[in-house]
C-alpha positions as CSV (number, residue, x, y, z in Angstrom):
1,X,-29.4,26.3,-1.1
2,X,-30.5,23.0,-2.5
3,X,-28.8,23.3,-5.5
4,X,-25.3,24.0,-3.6
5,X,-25.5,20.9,-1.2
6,X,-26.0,19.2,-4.1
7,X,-23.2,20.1,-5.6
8,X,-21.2,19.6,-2.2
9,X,-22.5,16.0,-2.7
10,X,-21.4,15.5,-6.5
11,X,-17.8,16.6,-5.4
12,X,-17.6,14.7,-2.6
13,X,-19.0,11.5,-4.8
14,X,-16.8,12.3,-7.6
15,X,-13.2,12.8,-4.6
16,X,-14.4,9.5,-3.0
17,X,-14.4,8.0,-6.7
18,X,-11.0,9.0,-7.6
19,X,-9.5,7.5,-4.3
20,X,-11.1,4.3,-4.5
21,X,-9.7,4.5,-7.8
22,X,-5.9,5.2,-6.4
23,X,-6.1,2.6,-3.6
24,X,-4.9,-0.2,-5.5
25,X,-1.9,1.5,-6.9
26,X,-1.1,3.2,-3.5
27,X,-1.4,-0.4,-1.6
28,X,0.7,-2.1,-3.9
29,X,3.6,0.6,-3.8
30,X,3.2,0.3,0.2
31,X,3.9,-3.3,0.0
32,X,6.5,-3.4,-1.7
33,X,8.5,-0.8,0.2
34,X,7.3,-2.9,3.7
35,X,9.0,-6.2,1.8
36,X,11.7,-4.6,0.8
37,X,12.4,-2.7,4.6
38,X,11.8,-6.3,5.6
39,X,14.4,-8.2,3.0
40,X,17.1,-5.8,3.9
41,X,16.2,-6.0,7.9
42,X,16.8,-10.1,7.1
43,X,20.3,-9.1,5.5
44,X,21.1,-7.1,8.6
45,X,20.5,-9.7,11.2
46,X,22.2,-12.1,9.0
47,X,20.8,-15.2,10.3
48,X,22.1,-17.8,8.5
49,X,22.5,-19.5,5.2
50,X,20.6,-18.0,2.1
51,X,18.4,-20.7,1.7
52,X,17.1,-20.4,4.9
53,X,16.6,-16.4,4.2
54,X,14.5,-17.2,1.5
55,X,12.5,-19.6,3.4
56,X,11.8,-16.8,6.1
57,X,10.5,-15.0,2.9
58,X,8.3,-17.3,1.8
59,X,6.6,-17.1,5.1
C-alpha cells in the first residue's frame, strides 16, 4: 500500500513538473491572442488617427 501512494506521489510530482514546464509557452500564446482581439477591437471602433491608435497600444 506504501509503495502505491508513493507512486501516486511520483506521478503527481512528475504531471505538476511538466505543467509548470508548459506555463510559459501557454501564457505567452494567450497574450498574444488577447492583443491581437484587442488591436482589431481598436480597428473596429475606429477612433481616430493611427498615431493616436498606436498610442492607445502603448498603454
Amino acid at each position: 500500500m506504501q509503495g502505491y501512494n508513493q507512486r501516486l506521489i511520483e506521478e503527481m510530482k512528475n504531471r505538476q513538473a511538466q505543467e509548470r514546464a508548459r506555463l510559459p509557452k501557454i501564457q505567452r500564446s494567450e497574450a498574444k491572442t488577447r492583443m491581437a482581439m484587442f488591436k482589431k477591437s481598436l480597428r473596429i471602433t475606429g477612433t481616430g488617427t493611427p498615431e493616436q491608435d498606436r498610442e492607445k497600444i502603448k498603454q
